[in-house]
N, C-alpha and C positions, 0 to 999 in steps of 0.2 A: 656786674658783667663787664663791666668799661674797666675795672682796675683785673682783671685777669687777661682781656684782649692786651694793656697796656705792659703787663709784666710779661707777656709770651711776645710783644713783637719788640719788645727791647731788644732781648739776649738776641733776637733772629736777625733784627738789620745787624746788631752788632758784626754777626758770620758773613754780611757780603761786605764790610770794609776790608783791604788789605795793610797791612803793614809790614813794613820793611825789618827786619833784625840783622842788627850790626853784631859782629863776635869780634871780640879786643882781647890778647894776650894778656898774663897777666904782669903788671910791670916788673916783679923781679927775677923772670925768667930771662935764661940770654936766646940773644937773638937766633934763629937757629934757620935754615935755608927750607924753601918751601921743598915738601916731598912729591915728588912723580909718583904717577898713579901705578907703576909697573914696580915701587921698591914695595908699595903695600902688600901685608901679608895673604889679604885676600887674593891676590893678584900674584904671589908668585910661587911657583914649583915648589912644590913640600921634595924636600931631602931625604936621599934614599931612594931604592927600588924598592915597587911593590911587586912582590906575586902573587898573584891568583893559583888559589888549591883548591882544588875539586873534591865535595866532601866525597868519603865514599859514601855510597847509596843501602841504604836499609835493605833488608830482606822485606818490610813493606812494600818500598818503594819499589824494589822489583816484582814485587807480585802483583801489584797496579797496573807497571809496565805492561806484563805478560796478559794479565786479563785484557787491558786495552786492545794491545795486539792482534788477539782472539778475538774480541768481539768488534772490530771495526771493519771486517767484510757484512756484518750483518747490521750494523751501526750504515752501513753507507747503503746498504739495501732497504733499510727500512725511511731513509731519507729518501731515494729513489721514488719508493711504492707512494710514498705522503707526496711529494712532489709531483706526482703523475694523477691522483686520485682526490688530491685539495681542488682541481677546479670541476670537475665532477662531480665532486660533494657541495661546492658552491653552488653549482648549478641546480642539484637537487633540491638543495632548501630556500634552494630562490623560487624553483616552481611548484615548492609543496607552502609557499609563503604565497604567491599569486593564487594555487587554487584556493586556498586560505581566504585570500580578498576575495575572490570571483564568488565563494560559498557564503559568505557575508552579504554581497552583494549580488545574489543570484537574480535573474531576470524573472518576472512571473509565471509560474507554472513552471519551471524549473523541475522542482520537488516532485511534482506528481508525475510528472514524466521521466524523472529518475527510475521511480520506487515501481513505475511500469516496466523498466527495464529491466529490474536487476528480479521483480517478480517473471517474466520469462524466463531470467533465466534460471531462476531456482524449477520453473514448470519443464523446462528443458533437461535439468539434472534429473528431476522426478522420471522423467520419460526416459529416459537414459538407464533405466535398471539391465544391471545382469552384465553388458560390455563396455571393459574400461576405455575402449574408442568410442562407442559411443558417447561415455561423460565428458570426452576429450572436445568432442562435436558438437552435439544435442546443444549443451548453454550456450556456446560463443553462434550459435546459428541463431537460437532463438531470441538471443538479446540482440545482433544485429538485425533483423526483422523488425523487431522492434523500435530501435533506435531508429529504423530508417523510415520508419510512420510516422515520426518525429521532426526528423533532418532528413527530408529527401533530397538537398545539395549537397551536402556533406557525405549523405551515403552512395553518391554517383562519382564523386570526384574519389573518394575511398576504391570503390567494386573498379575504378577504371587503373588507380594506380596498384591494386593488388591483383588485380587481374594483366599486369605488366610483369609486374616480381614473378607470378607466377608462371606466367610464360617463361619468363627469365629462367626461374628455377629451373623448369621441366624439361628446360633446354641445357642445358649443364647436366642435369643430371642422364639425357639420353647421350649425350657426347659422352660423361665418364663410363656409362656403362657401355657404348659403343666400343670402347678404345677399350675395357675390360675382356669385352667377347673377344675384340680382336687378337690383344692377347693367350688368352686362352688357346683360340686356334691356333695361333703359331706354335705356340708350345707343346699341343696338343699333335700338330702334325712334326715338329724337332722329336717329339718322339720315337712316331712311327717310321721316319727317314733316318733315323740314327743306325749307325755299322752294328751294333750288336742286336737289335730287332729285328734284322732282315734275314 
């Protein structure tokens, strides 16, 4: 082991000594004037003009062109739509990842008072025979019932902010249909004031 440490840190200190190298002409050259770095070839102007010529372009290469062309309104629209809808979709599977962890780590009794809920509302579809409002109604009624024998803070702070929206709604929708009638009537009387129904 000691004659292999010995042979590997030889060559290695050898690499941090420095040594100087001398370069000497050789004596039966004549003497000849040191060169500027601006006579060297590297360093100067190659002789002659160059021109630049433009290949011409393939019927390939214009048919690439042309497709490019074509399809770069929908090339920048479909960057658009991915740019609009990437953090949406982040968002998405970041809270299909948290319900992920919360179902993992569900609280006691969780489960049975799921399976109470979503049991109304299949008892709510059941009742629900014959009208497609009523299957529209009957489940989301009977599973909220439910859930709220559950969660009665949750189901107060819910009934108070939906019963806002709903206000809200009812109120919009009587204003547009106010302004609806209204029109009508004008219209309704531009009619019978008009010169040729009199």
């Amino acid at each position: 082991m000691f004659k292999v440490i010995q042979r590997s840190v030889g060559p290695a200190s050898l690499s941090l000594l420095t040594f100087k190298v001398y370069a000497s002409a050789k004596k039966d050259s004549s003497h000849k004037a040191a060169v500027k770095v601006n006579e060297l070839s590297l360093y100067s102007v190659p002789e002659g003009q160059s021109k630049y010529v433009e290949e011409p372009r393939t019927q390939l290469e214009e048919s690439i062109s042309h497709l490019r062309h074509y399809c770069e309104p929908y090339t920048s629209w479909c960057q658009e739509m991915y740019s609009q809808t990437k953090p949406k979709m982040q968002s998405l599977v970041q809270w299909g990842l948290d319900s992920y962890e919360y179902l993992q780590n569900a609280p006691p009794g969780f489960f049975p008072r799921l399976g109470v809920i979503g049991f109304s509302g299949v008892v709510g579809l059941l009742l629900a025979r014959g009208s497609k409002i009523k299957k529209l109604v009957y489940p989301p009624v009977f599973m909220g019932l439910a859930a709220s024998l559950y969660y009665p803070q949750q189901a107060i702070v819910f009934v108070q902010v939906s019963g806002e929206k709903l206000y809200d709604w009812g109120l919009r929708g009587y204003i547009v249909v106010e302004d609806l009638w209204k029109e009508n009537i004008q219209k309704s009387e531009n009619v019978k004031n008009s010169p040729g129904n009199k």
